[in-house]
Each structure stands twice: as structure tokens, then as C-alpha cells.
C-alpha positions in Angstrom: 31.5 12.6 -1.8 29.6 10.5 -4.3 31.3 10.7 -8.1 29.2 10.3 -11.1 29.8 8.2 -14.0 27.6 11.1 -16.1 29.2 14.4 -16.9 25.9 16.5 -17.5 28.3 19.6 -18.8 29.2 18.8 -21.6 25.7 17.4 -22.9 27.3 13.8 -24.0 26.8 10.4 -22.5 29.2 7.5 -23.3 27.3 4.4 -24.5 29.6 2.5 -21.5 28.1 4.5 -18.6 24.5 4.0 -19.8 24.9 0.6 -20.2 26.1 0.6 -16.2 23.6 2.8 -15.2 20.7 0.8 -16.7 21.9 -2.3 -15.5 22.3 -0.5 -11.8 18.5 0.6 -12.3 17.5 -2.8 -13.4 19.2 -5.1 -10.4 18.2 -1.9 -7.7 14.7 -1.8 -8.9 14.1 -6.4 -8.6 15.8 -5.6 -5.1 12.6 -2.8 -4.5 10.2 -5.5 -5.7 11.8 -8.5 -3.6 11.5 -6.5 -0.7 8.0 -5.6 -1.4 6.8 -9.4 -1.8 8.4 -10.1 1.0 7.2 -7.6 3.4 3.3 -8.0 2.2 2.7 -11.6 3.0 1.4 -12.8 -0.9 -1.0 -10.2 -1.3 0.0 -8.4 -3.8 -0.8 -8.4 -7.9 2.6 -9.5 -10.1 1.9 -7.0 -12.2 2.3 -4.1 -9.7 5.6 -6.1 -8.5 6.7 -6.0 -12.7 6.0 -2.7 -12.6 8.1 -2.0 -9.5 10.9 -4.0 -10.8 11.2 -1.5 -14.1 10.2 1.4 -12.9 13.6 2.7 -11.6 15.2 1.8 -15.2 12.6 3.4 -16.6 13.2 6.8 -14.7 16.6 6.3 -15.3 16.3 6.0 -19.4 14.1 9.1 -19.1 16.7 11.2 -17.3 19.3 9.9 -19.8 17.0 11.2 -22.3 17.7 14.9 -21.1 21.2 14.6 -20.6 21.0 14.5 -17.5 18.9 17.7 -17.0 17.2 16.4 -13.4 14.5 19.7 -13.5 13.4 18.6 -17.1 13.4 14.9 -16.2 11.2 15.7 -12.9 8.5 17.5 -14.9 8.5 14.7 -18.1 7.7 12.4 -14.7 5.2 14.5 -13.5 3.5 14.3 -16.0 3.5 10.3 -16.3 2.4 10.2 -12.5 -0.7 12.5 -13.0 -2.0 10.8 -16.2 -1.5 7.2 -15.1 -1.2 7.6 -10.9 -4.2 9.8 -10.2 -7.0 7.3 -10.1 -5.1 4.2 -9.2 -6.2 2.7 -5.3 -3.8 2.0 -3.3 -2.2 1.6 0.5 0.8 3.9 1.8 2.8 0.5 1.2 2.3 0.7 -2.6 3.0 4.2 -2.7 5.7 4.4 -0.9 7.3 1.4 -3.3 6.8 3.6 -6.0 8.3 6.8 -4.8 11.1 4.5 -3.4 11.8 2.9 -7.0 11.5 6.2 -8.9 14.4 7.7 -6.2 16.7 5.1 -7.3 16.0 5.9 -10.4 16.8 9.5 -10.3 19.9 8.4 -8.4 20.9 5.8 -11.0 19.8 8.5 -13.9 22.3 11.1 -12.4 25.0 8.4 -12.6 25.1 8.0 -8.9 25.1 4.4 -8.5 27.5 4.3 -5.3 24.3 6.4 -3.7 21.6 4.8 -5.0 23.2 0.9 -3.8 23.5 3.1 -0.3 20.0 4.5 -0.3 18.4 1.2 -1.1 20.3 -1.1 1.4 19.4 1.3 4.4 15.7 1.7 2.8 15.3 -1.6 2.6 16.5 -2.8 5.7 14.7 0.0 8.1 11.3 -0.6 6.1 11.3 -4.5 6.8 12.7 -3.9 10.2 9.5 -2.0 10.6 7.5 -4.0 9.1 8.3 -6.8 10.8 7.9 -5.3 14.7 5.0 -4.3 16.2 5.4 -0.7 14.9 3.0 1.7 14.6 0.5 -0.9 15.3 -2.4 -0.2 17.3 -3.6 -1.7 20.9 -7.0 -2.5 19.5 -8.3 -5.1 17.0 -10.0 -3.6 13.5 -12.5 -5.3 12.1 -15.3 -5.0 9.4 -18.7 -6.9 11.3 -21.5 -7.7 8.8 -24.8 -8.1 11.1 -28.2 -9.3 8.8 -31.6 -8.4 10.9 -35.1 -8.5 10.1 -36.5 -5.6 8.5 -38.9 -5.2 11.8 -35.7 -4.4 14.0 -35.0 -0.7 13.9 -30.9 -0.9 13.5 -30.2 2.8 14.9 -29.0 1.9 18.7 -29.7 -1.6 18.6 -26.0 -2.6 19.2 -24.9 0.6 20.7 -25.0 -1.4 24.3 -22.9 -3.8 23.2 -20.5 -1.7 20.9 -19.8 0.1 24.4 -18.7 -2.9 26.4 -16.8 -4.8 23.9 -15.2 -2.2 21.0 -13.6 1.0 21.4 -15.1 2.3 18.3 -17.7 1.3 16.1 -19.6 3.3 13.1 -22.0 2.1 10.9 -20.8 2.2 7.6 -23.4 1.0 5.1 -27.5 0.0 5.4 -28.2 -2.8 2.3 -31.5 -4.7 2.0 -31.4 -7.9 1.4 -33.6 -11.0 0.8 -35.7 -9.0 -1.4 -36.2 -6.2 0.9 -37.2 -8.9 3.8 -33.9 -8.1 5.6 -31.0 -5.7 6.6 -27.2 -5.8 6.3 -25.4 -3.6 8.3 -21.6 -3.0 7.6 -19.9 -1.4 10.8 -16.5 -0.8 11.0 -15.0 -1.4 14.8 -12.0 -1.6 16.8 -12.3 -4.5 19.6 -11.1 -3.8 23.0 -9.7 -7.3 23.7 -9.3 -9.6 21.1 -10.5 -12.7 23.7 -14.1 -11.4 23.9 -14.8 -11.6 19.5 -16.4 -14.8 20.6 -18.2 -13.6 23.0 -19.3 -10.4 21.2 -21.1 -12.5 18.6 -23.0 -14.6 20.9 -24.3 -11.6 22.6 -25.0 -10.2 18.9 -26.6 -13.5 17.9 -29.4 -12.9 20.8 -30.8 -9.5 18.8 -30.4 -10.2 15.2 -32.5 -13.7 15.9 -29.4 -16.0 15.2 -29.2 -14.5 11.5 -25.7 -14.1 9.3 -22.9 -12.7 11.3 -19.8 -11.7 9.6 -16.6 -10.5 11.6 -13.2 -10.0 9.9 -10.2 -7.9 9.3 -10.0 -5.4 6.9 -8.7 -6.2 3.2 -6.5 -3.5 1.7 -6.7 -2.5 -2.0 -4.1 -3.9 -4.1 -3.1 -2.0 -6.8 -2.9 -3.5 -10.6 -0.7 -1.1 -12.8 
């Protein structure tokens, strides 16, 4: 169905053909990191978005390397991911961009270019389509709540009441002194029940921690820098 510009039989690539398929990898892979600004609202690092914007021409040069020999390529890339991927943090967004860019890579690297313009156009346009709906998202609120108390206050069920009537989950992530050793900041991690009564949560909050520091927020994702 798909033809391809390479013919890995006889071992040769013209100088034409990589040219086209380098420049396929190169305009493919700024599509990848267009769509990824896009669909994550300026949080992001540019060089992550750099790297996402070479990374398919880059997987593509490699497979040229081998003639074309997808096994060998896949194992030379293997080995790249586990040096420089294995400690790098990161969301299922940032992976997934990177899996997406080094597929049209291997697509464009084959000499597939007809497949790999089809695979990123229907990609692209289911993953912001989904990104932009209310997919996958859940019914309840996340949020990271900071509460400082005195150090007289024993924190083990002291908000358990009140975690009950207005969240729908709620665990104490981290216990920090503070104020050298004169207070306690608690770090729970919580899912509101309705998103109306955050106010009202506080207030009640603000009655047991004596009007100290409250802090309630979403949830900040890594961003990766590559």
C-alpha cells in the first residue's frame, strides 16, 4: 500500500531520497512539537520542545546509518533511551511526545513518508481532540493543601472530620517543622467533593490550626528539561 523511497536490498541509499527523507523528519517532527505547545497551555521547557522538534530526524539519520536495517536501528535506539531517558521526570504527555516523534522517525527512516504524514495528522488531531474535551478527567477536584499548626496540636486525626465532609480522599503526605521546630507543616494530598465548598473548607480549617498559613492548590506536573 505504502511505497518506499528506500530500497533496503540492495544495501545503497541515493543521496536524493535522504535528502527527502530528512527534510520529511524535520517538518513532521516541528509539527510534533507545535502540537505539544499547544496542547500544554505554556508549561513546558523549550528545550524539551527543541528536542522534540529533532528527535524524529535524528531517528531517521540513525536508521539511514544501517541501511535501513530497522532491528539494528531499534537496538542502537535502545540504547540512547536507557542511557539518557532512564532518570529523566516526566508526565505521560512528555512521554508519549517522545515515543510519538521517534515513530515518525522510524517511519521517515524506512522511507515511508506517505505513512508517516498519515500517522501524524490522525495522531495529532485525536490527541488535541482529547485534550481539549473533558476526557478522562475526573469528577473531583485534586489539590495539594499545605496546613501550618502549632507544635502543641497532635496532627494525626485532627482534620479527619473535616476531610470526610468536604474531600473524597485525602492522605497526608509529608510532616516538616518549621519556625524552628515551633510549628508543623503538613502536605496532604486531596480530592474535593465540590469545588464550591474550597472556601468554605478553609474557614472551617482556619478554626483548628489558630488562623495560621493555609495553602490550597492544584498539583504542578514535572516538566522535563532534555
Amino acid at each position: 500500500m505504502f511505497t518506499s523511497l528506500i530500497d533496503t536490498s540492495s544495501g545503497s541509499i541515493s543521496m536524493e531520497s535522504a535528502l527527502i527523507c530528512i527534510a520529511a523528519a524535520l517538518v513532521l517532527g516541528i509539527v510534533v512539537a507545535f502540537v505539544y505547545m499547544k496542547s500544554s497551555t505554556d508549561r513546558y521547557s523549550k528545550s524539551f520542545v527543541v528536542t522534540l522538534a529533532l528527535l524524529p530526524a535524528l531517528v531517521q539519520v540513525v536508521i539511514l546509518m544501517t541501511s535501513g536495517n530497522l532491528g539494528s536501528a531499534v537496538a542502537v535506539l535502545g540504547t540512547f533511551s536507557l542511557v539518557r531517558f532512564r532518570s529523566v521526570p516526566g508526565t505521560s504527555k512528555e512521554i508519549l511526545g517522545i515515543f510519538f516523534a521517534m515513530a515518525i522517525g522510524l517511519a521517515c527512516g524506512m522511507g515511508q513518508i506517505l505513512f508517516a504524514v498519515i500517522i501524524t495528522v490522525i495522531i495529532a488531531c485525536v490527541f488535541m481532540i482529547l485534550n481539549r474535551t473533558k476526557f478522562g478527567e475526573k469528577k473531583g477536584l485534586d489539590k495539594h493543601l499545605k496546613i501550618t499548626i502549632p507544635e502543641n496540636l497532635d496532627y494525626t486525626e485532627l482534620f479527619d472530620d473535616l476531610f470526610a465532609k468536604y474531600t473524597s480522599r485525602a492522605e497526608l503526605e509529608k510532616v516538616k517543622t518549621v519556625n524552628l521546630g515551633s510549628m508543623y507543616e503538613l502536605d496532604y494530598d486531596i480530592s474535593l467533593k465540590d469545588a464550591k465548598q474550597e472556601k468554605q473548607m478553609i474557614d472551617d480549617i482556619r478554626v483548628r490550626n489558630g488562623n495560621l498559613s493555609i495553602v490550597c492548590g492544584r498539583h504542578v506536573e514535572n516538566i522535563p528539561e532534555l
